[in-house]
ROSE-4610 file (N, C-alpha, C; in Angstrom, 1 decimal, always signed):
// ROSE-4610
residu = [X/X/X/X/X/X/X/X/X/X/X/X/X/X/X/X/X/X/X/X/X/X/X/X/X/X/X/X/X/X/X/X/X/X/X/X/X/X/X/X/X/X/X/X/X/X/X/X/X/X/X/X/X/X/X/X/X/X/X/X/X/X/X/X/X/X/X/X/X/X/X/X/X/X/X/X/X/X/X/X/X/X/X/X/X/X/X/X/X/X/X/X/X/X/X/X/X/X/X/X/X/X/X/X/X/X/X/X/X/X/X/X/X/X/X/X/X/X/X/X/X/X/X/X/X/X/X/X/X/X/X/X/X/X/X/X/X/X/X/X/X/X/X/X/X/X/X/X/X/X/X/X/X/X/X/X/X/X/X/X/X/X/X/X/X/X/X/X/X/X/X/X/X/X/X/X/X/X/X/X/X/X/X/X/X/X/X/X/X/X/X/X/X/X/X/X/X/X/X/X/X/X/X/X/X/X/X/X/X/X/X/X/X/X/X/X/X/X/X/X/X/X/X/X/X/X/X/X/X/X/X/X/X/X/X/X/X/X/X/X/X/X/X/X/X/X/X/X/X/X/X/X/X/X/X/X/X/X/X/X/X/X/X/X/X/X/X/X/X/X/X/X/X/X/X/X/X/X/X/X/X/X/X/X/X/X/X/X/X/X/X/X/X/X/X/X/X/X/X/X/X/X/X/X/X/X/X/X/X/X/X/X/X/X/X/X/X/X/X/X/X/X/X/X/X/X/X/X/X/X/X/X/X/X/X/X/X/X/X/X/X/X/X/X/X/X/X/X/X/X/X/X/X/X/X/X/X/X/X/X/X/X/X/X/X/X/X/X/X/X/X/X/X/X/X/X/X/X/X/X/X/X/X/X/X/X/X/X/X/X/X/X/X/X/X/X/X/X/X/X/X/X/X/X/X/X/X/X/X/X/X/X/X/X/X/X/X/X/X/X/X/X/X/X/X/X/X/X/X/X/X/X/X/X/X/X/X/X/X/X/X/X/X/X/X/X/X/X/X/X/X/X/X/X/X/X/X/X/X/X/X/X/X/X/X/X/X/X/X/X/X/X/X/X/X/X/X/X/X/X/X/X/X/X/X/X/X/X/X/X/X/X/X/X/X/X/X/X/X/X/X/X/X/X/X/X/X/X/X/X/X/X/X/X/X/X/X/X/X/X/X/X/X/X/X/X/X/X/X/X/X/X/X/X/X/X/X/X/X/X/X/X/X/X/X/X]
num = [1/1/1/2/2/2/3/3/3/4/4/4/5/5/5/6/6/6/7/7/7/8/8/8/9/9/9/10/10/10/11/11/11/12/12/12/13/13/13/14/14/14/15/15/15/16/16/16/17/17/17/18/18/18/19/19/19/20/20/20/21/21/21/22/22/22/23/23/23/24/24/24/25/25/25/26/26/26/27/27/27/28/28/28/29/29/29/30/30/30/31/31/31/32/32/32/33/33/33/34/34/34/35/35/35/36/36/36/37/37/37/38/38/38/39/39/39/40/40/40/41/41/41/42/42/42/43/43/43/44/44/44/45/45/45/46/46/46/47/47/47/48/48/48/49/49/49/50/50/50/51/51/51/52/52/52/53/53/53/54/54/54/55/55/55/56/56/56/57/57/57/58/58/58/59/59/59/60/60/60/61/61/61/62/62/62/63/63/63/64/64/64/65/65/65/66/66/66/67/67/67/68/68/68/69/69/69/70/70/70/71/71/71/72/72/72/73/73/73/74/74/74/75/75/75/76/76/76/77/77/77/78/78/78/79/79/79/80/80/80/81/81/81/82/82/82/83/83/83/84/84/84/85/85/85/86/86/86/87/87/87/88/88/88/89/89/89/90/90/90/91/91/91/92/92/92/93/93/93/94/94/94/95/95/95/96/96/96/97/97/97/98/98/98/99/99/99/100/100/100/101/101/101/102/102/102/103/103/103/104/104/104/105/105/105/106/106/106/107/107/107/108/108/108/109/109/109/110/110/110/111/111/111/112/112/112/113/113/113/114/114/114/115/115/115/116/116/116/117/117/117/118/118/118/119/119/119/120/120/120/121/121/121/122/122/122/123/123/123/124/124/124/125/125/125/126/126/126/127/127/127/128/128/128/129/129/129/130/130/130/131/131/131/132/132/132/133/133/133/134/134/134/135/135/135/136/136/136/137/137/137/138/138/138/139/139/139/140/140/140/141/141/141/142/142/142/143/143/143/144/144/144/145/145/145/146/146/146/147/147/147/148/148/148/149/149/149/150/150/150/151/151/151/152/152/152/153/153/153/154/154/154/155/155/155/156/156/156/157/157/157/158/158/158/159/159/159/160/160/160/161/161/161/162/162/162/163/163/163/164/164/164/165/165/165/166/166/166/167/167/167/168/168/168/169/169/169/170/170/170/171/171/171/172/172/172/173/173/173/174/174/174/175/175/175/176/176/176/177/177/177/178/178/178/179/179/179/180/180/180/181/181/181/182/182/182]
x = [+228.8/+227.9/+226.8/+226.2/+225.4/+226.0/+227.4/+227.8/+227.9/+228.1/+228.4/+227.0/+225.9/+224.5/+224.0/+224.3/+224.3/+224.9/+226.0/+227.0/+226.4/+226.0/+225.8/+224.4/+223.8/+222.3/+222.3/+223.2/+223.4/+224.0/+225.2/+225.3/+224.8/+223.7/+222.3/+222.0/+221.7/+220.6/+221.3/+222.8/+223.0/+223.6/+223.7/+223.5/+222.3/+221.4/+219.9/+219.6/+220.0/+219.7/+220.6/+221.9/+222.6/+221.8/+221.1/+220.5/+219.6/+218.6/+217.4/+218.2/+217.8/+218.1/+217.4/+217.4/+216.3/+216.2/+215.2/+215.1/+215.4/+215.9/+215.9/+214.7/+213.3/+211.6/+212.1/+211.6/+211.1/+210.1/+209.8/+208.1/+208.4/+206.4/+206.5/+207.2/+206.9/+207.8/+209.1/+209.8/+210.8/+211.6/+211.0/+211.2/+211.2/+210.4/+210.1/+211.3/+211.7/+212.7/+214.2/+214.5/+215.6/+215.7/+214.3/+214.4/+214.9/+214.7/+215.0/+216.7/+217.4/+219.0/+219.9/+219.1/+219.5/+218.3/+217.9/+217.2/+217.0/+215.6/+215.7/+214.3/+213.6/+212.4/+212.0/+210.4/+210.2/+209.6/+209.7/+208.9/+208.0/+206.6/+205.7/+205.1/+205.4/+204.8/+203.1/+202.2/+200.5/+200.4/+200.6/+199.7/+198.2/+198.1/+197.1/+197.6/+197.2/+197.6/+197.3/+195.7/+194.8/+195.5/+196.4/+196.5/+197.7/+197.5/+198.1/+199.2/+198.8/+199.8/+200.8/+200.4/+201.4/+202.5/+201.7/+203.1/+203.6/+203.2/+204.2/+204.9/+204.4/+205.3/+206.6/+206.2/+207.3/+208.9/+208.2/+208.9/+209.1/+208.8/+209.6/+210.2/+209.8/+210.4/+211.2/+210.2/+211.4/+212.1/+212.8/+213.5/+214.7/+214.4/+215.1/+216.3/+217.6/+219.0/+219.2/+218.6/+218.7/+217.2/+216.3/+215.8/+215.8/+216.3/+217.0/+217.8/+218.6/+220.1/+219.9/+218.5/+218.7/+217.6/+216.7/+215.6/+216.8/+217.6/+218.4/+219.1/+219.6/+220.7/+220.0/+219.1/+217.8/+216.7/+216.2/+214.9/+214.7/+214.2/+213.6/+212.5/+212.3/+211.8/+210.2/+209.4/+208.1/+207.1/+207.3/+205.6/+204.6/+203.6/+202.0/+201.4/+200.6/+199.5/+197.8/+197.5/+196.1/+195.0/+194.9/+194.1/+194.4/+195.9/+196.5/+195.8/+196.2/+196.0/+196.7/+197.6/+199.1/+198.5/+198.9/+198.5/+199.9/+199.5/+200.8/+200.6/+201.7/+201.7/+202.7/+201.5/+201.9/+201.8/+202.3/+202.3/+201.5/+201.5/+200.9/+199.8/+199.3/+198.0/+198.2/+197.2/+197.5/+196.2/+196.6/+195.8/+195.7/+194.6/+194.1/+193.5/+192.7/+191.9/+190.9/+190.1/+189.3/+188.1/+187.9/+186.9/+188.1/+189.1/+190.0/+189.5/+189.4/+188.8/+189.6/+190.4/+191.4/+191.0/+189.7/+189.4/+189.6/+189.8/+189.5/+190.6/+192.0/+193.4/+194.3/+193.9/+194.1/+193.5/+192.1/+190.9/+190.5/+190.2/+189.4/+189.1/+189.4/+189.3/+189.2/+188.8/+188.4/+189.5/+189.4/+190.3/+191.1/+192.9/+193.2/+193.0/+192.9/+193.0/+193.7/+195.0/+195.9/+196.1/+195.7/+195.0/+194.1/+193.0/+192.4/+193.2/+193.5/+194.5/+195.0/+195.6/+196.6/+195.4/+194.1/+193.4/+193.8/+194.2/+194.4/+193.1/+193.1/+191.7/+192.3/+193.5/+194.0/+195.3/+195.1/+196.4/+197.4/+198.7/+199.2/+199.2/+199.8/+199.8/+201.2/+202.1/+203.6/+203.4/+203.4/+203.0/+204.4/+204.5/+206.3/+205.8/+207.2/+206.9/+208.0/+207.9/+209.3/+210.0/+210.9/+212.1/+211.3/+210.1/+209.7/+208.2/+208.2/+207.3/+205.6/+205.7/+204.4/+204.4/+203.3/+202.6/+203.0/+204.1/+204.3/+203.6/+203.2/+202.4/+201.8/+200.7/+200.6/+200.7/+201.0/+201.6/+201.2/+199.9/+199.2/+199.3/+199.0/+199.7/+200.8/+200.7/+201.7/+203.2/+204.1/+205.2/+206.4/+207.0/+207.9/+209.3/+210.5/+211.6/+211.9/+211.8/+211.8/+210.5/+209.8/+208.4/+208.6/+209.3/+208.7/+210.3/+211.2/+212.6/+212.3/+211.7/+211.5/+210.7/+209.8/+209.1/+210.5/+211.3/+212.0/+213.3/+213.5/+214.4/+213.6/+213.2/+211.5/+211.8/+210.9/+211.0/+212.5/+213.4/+214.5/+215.6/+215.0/+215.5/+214.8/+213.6/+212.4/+212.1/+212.2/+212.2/+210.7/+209.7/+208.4/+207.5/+208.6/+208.2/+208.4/+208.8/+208.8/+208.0/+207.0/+206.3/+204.7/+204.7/+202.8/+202.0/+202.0/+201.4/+201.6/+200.7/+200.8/+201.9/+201.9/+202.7/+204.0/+204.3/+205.9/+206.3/+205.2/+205.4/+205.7/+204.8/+205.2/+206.6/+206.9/+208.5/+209.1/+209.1/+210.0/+210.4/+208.9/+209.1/+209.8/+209.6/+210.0/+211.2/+211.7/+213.5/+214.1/+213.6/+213.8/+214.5/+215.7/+216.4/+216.9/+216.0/+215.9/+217.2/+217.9/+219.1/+219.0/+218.0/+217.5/+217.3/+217.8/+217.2/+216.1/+215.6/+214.4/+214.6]
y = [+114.9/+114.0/+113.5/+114.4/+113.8/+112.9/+112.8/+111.9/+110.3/+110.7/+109.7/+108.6/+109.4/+108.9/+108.2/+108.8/+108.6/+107.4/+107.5/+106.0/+105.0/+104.8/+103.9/+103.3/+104.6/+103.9/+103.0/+103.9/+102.6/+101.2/+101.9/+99.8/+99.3/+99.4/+98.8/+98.5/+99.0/+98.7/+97.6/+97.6/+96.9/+95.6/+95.5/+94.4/+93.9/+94.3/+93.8/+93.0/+93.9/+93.2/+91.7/+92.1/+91.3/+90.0/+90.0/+88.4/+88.4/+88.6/+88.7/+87.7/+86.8/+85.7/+86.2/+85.7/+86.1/+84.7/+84.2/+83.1/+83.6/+83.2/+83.6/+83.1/+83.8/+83.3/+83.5/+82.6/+82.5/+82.2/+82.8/+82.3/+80.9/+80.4/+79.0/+78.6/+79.2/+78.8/+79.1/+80.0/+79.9/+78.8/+78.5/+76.8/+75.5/+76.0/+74.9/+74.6/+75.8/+75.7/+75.4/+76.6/+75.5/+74.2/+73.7/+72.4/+71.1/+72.0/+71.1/+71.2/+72.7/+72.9/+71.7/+71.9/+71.6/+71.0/+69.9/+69.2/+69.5/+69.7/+70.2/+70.1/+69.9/+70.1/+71.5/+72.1/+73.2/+73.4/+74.1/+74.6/+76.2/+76.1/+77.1/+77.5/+78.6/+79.5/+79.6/+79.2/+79.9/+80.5/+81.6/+82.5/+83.8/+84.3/+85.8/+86.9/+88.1/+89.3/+89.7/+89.0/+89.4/+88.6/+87.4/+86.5/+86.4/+86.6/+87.2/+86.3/+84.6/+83.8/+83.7/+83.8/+83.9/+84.7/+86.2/+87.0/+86.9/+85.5/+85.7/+84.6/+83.7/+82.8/+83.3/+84.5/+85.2/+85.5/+86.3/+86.9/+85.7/+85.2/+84.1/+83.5/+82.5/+81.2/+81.4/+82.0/+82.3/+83.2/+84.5/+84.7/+84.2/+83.1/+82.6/+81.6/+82.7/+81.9/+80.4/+79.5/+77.9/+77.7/+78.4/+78.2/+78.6/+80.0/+80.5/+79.5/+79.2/+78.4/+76.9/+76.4/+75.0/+75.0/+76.1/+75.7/+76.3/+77.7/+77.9/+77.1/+75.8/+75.2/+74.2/+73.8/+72.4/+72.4/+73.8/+73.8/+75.1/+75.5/+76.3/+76.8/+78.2/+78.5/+79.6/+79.5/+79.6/+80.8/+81.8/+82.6/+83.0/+82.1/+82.6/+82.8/+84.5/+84.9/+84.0/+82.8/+82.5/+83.5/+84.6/+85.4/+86.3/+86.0/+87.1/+86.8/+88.5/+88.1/+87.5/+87.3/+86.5/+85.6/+85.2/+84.4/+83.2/+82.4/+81.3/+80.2/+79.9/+78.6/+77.5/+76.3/+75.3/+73.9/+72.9/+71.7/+71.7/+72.6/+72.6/+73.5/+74.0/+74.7/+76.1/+77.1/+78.8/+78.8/+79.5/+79.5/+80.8/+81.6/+83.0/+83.0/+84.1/+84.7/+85.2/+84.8/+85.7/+86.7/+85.6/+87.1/+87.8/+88.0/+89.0/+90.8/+90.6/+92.1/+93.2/+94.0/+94.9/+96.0/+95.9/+96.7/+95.8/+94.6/+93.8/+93.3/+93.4/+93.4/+93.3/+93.6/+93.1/+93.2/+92.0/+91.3/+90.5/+89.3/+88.6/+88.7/+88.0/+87.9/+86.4/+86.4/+85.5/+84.2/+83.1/+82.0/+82.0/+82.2/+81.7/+80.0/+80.2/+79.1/+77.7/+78.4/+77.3/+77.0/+77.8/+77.1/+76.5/+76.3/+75.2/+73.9/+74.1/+72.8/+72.2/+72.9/+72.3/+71.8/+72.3/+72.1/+72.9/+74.0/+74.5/+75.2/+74.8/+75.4/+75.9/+76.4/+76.9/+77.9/+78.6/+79.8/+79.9/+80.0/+79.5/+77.8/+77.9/+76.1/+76.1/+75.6/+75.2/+73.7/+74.1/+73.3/+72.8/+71.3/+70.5/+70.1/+70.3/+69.3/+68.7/+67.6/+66.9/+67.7/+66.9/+67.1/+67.5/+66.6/+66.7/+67.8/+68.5/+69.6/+68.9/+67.2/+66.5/+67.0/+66.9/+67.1/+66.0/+67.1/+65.5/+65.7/+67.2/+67.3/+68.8/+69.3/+70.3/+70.1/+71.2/+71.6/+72.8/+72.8/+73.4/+74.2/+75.5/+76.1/+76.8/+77.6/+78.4/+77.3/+77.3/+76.2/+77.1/+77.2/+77.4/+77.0/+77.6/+77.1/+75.6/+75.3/+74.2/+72.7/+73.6/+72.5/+72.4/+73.4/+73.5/+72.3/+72.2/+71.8/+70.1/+69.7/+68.2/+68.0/+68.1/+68.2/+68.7/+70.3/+70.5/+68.6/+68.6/+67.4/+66.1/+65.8/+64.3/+64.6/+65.9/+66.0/+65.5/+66.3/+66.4/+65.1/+64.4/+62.9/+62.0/+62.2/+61.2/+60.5/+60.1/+60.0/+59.4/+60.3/+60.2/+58.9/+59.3/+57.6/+56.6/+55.9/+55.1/+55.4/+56.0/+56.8/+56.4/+55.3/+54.8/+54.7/+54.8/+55.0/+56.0/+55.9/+57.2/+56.7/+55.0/+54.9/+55.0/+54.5/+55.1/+56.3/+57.3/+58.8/+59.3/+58.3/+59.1/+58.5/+57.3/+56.9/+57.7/+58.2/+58.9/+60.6/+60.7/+62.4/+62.0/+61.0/+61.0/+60.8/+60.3/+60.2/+61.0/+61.9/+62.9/+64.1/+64.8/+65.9/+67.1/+68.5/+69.3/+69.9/+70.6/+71.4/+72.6/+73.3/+74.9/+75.7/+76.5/+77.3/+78.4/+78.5/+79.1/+80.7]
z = [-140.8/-140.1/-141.0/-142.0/-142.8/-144.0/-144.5/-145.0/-144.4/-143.3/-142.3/-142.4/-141.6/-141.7/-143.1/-144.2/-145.7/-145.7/-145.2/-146.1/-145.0/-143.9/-143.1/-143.5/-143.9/-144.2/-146.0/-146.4/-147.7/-147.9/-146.5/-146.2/-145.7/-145.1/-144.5/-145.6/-146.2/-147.3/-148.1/-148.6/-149.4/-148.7/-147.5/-146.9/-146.7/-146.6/-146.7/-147.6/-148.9/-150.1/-150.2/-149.8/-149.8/-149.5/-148.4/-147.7/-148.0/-148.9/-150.0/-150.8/-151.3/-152.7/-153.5/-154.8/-155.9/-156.7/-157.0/-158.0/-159.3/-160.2/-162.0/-162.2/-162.1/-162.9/-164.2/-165.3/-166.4/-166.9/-168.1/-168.8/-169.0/-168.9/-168.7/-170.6/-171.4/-172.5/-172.9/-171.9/-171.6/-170.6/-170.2/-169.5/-170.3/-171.1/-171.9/-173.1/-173.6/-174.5/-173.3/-172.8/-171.8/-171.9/-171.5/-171.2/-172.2/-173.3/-174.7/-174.7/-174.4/-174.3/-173.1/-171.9/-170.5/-169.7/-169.7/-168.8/-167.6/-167.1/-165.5/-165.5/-164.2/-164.0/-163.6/-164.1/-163.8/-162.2/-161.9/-160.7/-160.9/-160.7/-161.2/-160.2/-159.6/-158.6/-159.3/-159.1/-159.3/-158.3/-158.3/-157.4/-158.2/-157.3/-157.6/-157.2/-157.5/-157.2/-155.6/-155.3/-154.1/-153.0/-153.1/-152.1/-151.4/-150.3/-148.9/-148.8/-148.7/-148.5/-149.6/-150.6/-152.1/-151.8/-151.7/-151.2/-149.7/-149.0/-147.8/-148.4/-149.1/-150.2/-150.3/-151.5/-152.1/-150.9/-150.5/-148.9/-148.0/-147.7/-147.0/-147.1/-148.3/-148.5/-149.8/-151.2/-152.4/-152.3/-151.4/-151.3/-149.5/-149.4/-148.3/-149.0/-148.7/-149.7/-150.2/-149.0/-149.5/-150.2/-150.3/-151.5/-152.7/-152.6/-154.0/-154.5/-154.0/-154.0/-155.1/-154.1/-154.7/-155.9/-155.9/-156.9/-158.0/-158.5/-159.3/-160.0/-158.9/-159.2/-160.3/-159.7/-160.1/-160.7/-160.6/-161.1/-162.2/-163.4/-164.3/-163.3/-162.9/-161.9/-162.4/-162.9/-163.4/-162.1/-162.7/-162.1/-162.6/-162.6/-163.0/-162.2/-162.7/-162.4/-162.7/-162.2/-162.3/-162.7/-162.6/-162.8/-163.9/-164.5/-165.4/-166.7/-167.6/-168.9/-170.5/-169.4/-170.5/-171.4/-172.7/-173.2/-173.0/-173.2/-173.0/-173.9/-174.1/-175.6/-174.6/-174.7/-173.4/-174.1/-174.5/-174.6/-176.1/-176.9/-178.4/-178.3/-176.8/-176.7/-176.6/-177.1/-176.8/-175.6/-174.2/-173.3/-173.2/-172.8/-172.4/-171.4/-171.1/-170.3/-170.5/-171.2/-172.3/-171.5/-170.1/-169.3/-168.5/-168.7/-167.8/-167.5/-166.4/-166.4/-165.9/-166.3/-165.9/-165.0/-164.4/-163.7/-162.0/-162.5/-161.1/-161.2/-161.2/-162.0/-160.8/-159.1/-157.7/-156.9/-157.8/-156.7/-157.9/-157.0/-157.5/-158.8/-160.1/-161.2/-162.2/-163.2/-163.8/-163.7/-163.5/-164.2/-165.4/-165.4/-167.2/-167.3/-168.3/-168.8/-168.6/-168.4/-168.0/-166.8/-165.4/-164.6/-164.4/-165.3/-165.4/-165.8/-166.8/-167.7/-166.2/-165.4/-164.3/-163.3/-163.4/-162.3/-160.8/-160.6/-159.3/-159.1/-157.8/-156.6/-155.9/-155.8/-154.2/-155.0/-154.2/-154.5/-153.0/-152.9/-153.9/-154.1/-155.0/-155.7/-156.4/-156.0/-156.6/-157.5/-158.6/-160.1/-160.0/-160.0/-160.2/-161.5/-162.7/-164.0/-164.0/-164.8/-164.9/-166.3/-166.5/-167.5/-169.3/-169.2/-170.5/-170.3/-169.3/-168.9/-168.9/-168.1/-167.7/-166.4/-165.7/-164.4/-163.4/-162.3/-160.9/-160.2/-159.6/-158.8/-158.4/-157.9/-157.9/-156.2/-155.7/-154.6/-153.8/-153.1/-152.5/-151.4/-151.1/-150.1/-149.3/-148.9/-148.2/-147.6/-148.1/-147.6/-146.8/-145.8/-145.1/-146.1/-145.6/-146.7/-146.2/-144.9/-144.5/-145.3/-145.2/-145.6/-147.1/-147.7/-149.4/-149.3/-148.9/-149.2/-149.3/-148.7/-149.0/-149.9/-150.8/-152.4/-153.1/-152.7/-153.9/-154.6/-153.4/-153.1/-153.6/-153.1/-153.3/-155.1/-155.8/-157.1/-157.8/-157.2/-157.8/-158.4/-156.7/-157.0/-157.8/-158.0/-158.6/-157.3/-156.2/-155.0/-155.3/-155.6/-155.4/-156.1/-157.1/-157.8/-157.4/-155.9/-155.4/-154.2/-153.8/-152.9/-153.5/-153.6/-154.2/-153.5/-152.2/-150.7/-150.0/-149.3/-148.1/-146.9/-146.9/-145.8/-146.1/-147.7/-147.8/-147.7/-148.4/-148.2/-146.7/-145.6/-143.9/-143.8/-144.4/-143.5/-144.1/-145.7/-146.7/-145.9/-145.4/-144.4/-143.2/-142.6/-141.2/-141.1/-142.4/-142.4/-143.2/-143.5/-144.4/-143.3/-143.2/-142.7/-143.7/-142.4/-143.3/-143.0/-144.3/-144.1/-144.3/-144.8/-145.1/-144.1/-143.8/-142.8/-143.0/-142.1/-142.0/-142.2]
């Protein structure tokens, strides 16, 4: 009986895992060199350790299979800590943290550096770069797999570059159909 209970609760489990996706994250200079082997735009999770929506980010949407699916397929897939103490070598520049305080390491902590460079005020913030790792757009906010899927797509096609207005951007959403499920 207790074998029984044992093996059922491990196939639980590993069917659980099973419908969990995982993105492949890499360092942002690990993106950068890819990018030189195999062209792809990056996609850069900024989050914080402290922030609630980040990790419902995480859990919702980056591990929801048609988002795993299509950022892996398409995208160099990037997670920074805004608050962390990584040092990072970004477009010729070495960025730090230099007030990082390891006591305040999940709360509230200093700015790196290279969220400045990007300018993010909001956590999370989904950083899009293109092919040659320039800035499309920073990407503000908690996104549903549904909501983040039209930017991953918009990016992917260059789409956006014909989007110089707000009013192309509403027809571009309003005819835009989502295939991801929630």
């Amino acid at each position: 009986m207790k074998k029984t209970i044992l093996l059922m609760f491990a196939m639980a489990f590993v069917s659980f895992n099973a419908l969990a996706q995982k993105i492949n994250w890499v360092t942002l200079e690990e993106a950068v060199a890819l990018q030189k082997k195999s062209p792809k735009k990056i996609m850069m999770d900024v989050y914080t350790n402290w922030c609630g929506p980040c990790k419902m980010l995480d859990k919702n949407t980056f591990q929801n299979k048609d988002v795993a699916d299509y950022v892996n397929e398409n995208y160099y897939a990037v997670k920074f800590n805004a608050e962390g103490n990584e040092n990072v070598n970004f477009n010729g520049q070495e960025f730090s943290n230099p007030n990082y305080n390891p006591a305040l390491s999940n709360r509230r902590n200093s700015a790196h550096e290279l969220s400045r460079y990007f300018e993010i005020q909001a956590f999370p913030t989904i950083v899009f770069l293109d092919e040659k790792a320039n800035l499309i757009f920073p990407l503000k906010g908690y996104k549903t797999p549904e909501q983040i899927e039209l930017y991953l797509k918009m990016f992917k096609t260059d789409a956006h570059k014909n989007l110089d207005t707000q009013d192309k951007f509403n027809e571009y959403y309003k005819a835009f159909k989502s295939e991801f499920k929630g």
